[in-house]
C-alpha positions as CSV (number, residue, x, y, z in Angstrom):
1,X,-13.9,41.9,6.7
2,X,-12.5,38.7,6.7
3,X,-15.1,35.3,5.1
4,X,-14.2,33.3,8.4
5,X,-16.1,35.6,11.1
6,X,-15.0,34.1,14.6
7,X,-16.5,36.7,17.0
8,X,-17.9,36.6,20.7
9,X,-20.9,38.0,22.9
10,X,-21.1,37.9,26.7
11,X,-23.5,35.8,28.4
12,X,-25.8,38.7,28.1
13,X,-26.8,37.2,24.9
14,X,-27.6,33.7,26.6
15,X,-30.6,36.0,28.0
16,X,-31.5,37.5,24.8
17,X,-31.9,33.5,22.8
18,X,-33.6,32.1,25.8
19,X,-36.1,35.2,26.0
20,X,-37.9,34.0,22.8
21,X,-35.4,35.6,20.0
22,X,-36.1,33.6,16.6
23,X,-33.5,34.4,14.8
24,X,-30.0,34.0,15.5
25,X,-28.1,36.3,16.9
26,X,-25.9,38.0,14.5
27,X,-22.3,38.6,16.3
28,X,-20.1,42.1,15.6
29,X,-16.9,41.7,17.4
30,X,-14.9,40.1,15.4
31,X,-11.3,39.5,16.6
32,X,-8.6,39.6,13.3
33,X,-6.1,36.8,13.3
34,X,-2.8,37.1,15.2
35,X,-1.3,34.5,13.1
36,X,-1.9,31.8,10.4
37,X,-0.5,28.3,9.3
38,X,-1.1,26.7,6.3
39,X,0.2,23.3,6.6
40,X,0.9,21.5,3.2
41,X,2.1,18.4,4.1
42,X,-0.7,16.2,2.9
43,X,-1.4,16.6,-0.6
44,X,-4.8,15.6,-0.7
45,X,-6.3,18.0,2.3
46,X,-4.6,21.6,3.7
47,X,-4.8,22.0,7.3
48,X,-5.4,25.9,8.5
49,X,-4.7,26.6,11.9
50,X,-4.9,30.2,13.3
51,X,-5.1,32.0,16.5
52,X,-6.8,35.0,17.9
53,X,-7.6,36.8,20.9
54,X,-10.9,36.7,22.5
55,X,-12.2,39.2,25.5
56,X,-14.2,36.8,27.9
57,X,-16.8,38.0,30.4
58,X,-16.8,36.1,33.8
59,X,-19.4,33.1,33.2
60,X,-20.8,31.8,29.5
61,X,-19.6,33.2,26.4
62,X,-21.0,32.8,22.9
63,X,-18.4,32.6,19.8
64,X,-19.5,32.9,16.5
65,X,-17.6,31.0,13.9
66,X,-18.6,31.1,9.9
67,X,-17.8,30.4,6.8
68,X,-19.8,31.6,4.4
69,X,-18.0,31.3,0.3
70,X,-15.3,29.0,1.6
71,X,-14.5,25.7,1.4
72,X,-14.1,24.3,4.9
73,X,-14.8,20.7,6.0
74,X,-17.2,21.3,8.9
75,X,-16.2,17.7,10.7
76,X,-12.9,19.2,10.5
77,X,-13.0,22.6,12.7
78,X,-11.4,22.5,16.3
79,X,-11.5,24.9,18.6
80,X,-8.5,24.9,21.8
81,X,-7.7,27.3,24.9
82,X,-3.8,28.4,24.7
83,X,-3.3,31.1,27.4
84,X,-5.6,29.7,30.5
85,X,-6.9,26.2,29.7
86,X,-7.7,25.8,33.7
87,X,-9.7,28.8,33.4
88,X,-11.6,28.4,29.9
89,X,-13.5,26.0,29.2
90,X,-15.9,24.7,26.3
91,X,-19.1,23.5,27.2
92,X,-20.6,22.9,24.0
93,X,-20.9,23.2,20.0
94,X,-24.2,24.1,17.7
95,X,-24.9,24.6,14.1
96,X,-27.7,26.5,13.1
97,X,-29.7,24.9,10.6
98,X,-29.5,26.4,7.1
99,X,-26.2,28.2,8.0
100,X,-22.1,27.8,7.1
101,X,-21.7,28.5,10.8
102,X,-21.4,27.1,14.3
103,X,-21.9,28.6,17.8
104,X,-19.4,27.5,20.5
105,X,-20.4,28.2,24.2
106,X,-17.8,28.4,26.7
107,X,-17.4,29.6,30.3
108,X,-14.7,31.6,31.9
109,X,-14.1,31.9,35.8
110,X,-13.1,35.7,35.7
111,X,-13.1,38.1,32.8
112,X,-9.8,37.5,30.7
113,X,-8.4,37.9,26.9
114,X,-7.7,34.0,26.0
115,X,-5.7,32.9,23.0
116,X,-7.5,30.4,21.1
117,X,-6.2,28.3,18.2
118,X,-9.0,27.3,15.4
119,X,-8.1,24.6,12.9
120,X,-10.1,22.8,10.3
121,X,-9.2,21.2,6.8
122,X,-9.8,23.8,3.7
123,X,-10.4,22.9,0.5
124,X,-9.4,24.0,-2.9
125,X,-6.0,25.6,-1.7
126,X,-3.1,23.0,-2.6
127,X,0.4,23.1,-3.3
128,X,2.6,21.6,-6.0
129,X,7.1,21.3,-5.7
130,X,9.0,22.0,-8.8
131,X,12.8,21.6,-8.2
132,X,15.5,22.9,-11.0
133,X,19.2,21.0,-11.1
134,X,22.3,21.8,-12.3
135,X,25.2,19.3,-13.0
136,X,28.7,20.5,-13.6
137,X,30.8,19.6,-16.6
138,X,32.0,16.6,-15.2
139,X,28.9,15.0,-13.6
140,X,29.9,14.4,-9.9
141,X,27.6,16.8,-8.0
142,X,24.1,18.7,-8.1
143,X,23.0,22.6,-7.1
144,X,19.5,21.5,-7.0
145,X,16.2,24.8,-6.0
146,X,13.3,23.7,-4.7
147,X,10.1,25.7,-5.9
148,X,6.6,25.6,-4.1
149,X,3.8,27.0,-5.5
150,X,0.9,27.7,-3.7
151,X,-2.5,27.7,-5.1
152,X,-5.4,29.4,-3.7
153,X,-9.3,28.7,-4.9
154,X,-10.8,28.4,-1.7
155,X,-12.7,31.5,-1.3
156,X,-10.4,32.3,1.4
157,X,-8.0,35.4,1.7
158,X,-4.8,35.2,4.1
159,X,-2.7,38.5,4.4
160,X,0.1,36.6,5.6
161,X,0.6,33.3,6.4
162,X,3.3,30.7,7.7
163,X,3.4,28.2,5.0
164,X,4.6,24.8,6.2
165,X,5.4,21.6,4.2
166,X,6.7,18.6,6.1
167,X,7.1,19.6,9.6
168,X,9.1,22.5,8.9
169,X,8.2,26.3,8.3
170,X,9.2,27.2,4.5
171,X,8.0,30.9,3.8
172,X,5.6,33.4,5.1
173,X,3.6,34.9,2.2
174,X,0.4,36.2,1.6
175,X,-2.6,34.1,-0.2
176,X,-5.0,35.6,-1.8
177,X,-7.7,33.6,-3.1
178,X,-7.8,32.8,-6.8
179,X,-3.9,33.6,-6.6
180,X,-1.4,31.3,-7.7
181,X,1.9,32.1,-6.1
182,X,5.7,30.9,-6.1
183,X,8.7,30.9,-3.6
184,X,11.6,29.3,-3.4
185,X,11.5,27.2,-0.8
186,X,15.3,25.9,-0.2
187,X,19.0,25.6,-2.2
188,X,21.7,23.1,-2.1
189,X,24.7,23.4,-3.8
190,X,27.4,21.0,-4.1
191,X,25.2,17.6,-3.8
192,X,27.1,14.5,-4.4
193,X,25.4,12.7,-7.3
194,X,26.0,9.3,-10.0
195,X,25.0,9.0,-13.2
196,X,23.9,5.2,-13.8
197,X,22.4,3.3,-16.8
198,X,20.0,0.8,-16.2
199,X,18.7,-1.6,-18.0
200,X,15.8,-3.3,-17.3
201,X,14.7,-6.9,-18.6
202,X,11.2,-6.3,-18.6
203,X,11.4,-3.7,-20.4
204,X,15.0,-4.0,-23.0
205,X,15.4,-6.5,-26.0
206,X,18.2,-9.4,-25.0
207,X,19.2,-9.3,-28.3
208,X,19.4,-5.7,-29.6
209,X,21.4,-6.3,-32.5
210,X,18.0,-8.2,-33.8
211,X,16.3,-5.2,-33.2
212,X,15.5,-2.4,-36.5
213,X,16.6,-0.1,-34.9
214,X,19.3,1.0,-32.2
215,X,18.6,0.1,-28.5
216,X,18.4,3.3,-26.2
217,X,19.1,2.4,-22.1
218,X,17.8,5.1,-20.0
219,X,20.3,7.2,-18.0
220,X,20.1,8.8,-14.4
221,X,21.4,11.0,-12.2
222,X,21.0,10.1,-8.4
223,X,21.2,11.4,-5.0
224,X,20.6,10.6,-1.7
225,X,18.5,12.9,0.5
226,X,20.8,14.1,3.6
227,X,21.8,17.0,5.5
228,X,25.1,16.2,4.8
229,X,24.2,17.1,1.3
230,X,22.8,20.1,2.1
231,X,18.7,19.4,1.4
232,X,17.8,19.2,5.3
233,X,16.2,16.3,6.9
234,X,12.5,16.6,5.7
235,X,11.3,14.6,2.6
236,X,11.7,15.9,-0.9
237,X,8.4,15.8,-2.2
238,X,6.6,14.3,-5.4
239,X,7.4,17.0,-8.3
240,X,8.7,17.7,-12.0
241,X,12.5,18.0,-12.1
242,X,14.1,19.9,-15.1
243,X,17.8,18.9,-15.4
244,X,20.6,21.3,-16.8
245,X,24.3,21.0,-17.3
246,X,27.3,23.2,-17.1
247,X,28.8,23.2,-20.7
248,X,32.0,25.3,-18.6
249,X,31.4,28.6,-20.8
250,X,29.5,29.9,-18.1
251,X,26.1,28.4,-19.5
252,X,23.9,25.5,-18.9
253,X,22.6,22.7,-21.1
254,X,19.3,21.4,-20.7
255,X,19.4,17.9,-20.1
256,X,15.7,17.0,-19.5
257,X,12.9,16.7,-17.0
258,X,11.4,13.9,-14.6
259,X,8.4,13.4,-12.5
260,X,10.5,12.5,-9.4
261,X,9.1,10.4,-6.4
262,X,8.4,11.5,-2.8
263,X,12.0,11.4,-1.7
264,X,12.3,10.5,2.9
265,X,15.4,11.7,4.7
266,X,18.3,8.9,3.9
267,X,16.3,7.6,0.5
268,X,17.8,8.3,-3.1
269,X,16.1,10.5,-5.3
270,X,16.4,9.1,-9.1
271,X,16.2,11.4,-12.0
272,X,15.9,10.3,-15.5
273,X,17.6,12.8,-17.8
274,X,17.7,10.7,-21.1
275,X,19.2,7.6,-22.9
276,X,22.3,6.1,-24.1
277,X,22.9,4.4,-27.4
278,X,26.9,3.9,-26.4
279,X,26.5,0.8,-24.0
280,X,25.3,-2.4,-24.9
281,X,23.9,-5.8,-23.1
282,X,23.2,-8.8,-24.7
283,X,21.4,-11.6,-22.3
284,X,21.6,-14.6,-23.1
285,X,20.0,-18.2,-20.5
286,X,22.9,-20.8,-21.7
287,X,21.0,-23.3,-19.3
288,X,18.2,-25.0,-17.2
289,X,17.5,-28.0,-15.1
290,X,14.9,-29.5,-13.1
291,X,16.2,-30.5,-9.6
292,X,14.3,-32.5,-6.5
293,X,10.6,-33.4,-8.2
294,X,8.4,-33.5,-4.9
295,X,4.9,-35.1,-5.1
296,X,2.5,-33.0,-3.1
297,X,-1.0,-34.1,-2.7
298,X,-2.4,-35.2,-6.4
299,X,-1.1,-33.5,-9.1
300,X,1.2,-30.7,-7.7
301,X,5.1,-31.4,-7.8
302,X,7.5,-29.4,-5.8
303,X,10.3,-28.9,-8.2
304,X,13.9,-27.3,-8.0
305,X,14.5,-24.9,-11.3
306,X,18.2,-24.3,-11.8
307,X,18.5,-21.1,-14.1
308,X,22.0,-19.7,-15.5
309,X,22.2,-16.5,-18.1
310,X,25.3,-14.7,-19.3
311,X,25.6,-10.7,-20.6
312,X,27.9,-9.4,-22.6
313,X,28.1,-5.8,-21.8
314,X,30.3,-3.1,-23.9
315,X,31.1,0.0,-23.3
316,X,31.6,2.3,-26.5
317,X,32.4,5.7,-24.6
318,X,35.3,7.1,-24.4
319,X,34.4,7.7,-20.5
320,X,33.7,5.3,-17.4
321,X,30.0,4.3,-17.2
322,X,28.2,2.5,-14.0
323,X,25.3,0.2,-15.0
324,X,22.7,-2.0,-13.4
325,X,21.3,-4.7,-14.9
326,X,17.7,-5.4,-13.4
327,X,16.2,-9.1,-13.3
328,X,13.0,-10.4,-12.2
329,X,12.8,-13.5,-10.8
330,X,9.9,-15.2,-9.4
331,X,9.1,-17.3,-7.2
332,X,11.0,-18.4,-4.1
333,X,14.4,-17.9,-6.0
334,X,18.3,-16.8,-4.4
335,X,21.2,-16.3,-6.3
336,X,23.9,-19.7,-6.3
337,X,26.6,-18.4,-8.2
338,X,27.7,-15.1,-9.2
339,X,30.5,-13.1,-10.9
340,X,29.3,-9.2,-10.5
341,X,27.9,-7.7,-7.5
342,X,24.4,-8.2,-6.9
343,X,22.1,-6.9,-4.2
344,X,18.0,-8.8,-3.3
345,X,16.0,-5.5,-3.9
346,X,12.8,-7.1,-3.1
347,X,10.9,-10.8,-3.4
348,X,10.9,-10.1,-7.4
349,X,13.8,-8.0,-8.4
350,X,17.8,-8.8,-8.7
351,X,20.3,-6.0,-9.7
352,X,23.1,-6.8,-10.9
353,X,26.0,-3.9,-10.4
354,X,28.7,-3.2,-13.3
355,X,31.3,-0.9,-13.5
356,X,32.3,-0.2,-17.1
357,X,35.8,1.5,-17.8
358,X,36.7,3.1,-21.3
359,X,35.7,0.9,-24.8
360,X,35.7,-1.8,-22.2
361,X,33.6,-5.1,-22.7
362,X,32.9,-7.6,-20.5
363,X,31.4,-11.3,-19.9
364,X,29.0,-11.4,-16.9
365,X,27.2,-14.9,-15.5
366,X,25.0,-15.7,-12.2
367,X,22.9,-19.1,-11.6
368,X,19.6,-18.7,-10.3
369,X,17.8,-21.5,-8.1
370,X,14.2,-21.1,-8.0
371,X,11.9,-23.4,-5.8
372,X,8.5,-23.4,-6.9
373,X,5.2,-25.5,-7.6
374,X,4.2,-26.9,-11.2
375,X,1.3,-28.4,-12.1
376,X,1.1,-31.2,-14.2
């Protein structure tokens, strides 16, 4: 017998509590479930829905729903007609005191079986995604598997449930509870991917040859998240990511792993696998100037800051590399001059786009005009 007890009693037993009974009525027809959803698509809060059959008299109807060892939020429970919603219809909703339980009472005009869909957020039942990548030999493209792995505490059992994650039905599988289970939830072979070093000023010497010891950039594969890639269109979700690599003797290399992002259709998913000690960027601010000093009120001065830097990148792989170079600029800045593509990313970032070829080295320069407040 199942923890969650929906059940019903005729309007007989409206007679029997309004004839002085004390005690709540205990209910024994218990209808099983026809089906269950277990919808994964928050991670802080699992929404069960499920829907059964009930055999209405003509008239009011008592059903019985409890939850006695499991985890349920009681604000959460809902209770809606599917087969004859002109014809069903709930009148009201008690909770006895000192009980896991509610009583809904609802009236029928003629004696029917009604579908009914009962949902409610349960606790203590969550999911995590783990995905698993391959890169072949040369680096271009991805077979990426996506794992989910259910986990069940709740005090709940489910002998088979639809298990969905974003909007879209992944696997039907039982749940037992205090089970931790794991499906594959989708493959996609084939996905177009770069590998890009970036380097970060906030985080990356200027000068690494000042540095004790060699300078390390981090390197990533990415990919953006489209069906023409073969993931779908839901989001990839938050997850760990182990990266491998075909070494073309028919076995893999692991590369490393990554706690990726929540990934939405059309966004790139970015995947560190490591670092690089063959490229190199020196930065270097060969000049500033203060432009347009602008009294404002007392002692504030609306100023022009004119700032120019130079890299010198090198490249001491025998391959092609892709790099971005990340700046933070702040204030009400924009870019003047320029010899490298560059993209805005946001109010405080700058990337600066470089495409290394073989042992090649190169000079790069942009001006930066930043319009801003000082205080004397």
């Amino acid at each position: 017998m199942k923890k969650l007890l929906p059940s019903f009693l005729a309007a007989l037993m409206v007679l029997a509590l309004t004839s002085g009974a004390s005690a709540r009525t205990k209910l024994t027809a218990l209808p099983e479930r026809e089906s269950v959803t277990i919808r994964l698509d928050n991670p802080d809060a699992t929404l069960i829905e499920e829907e059964r059959v009930l055999t209405l008299q003509a008239g009011e109807n008592l059903v019985d729903f409890s939850w006695r060892g499991v985890s349920v939020n009681p604000d959460s429970i809902r209770f809606k007609v599917l087969s004859h919603p002109e014809a069903v219809t709930l009148l009201s909703v008690s909770y006895p005191p000192g009980e896991a339980a509610l009583i809904w009472r609802i009236n029928a005009a003629a004696p029917l079986e009604e579908r009914v869909r009962i949902s409610y957020l349960l606790r203590d039942i969550d999911r995590l995604v783990a995905y698993r990548a391959v890169a072949d030999k040369a680096e271009t493209t991805l077979d990426i598997t996506g794992l989910g792995v259910l986990r069940n505490f709740s005090g709940e059992d489910f002998d088979g449930a639809l298990i969905s994650l974003d909007g879209g039905a992944l696997m039907t599988t039982p749940s037992i509870s205090g089970e931790t289970r794991r499906a594959v939830l989708f493959r996609a072979n084939d996905v177009p991917m770069a590998k890009t070093l970036l380097w970060d000023s906030n985080n990356l010497p200027w000068e690494p040859e000042r540095e004790e010891s060699d300078v390390s950039i981090p390197v990533y594969y990415e990919f953006i998240n489209t069906p023409d890639a073969g993931l779908g269109q839901g989001s990839l979700w938050e997850g760990k990511m182990r990266i491998f690599q075909d070494d073309g003797y028919d076995a893999t290399i692991f590369l490393g792993e990554d706690n990726v992002d929540f990934t939405p259709p059309g966004a790139k998913m970015r995947v560190k696998i490591g670092f690089s000690r063959d490229v190199k960027v020196t930065k270097k601010r060969i000049g500033y100037e203060e432009l347009n000093h602008r009294p404002s009120r007392k002692d504030p001065v609306l100023r022009d800051r004119v700032e120019r830097f130079t890299f010198r990148v090198e490249n001491f792989k025998d391959t092609p590399v892709a790099l971005e170079i990340v700046e933070h600029p702040s204030g009400d800045w924009e870019v003047t001059e320029a010899n490298v593509k560059w993209e805005r990313k946001s109010s405080s970032e700058l990337v600066l786009y470089v495409a290394l070829g073989p042992g090649e080295k190169r000079e790069l320069a942009y001006s930066n005009l930043t319009r801003d407040i000082w205080n004397r």
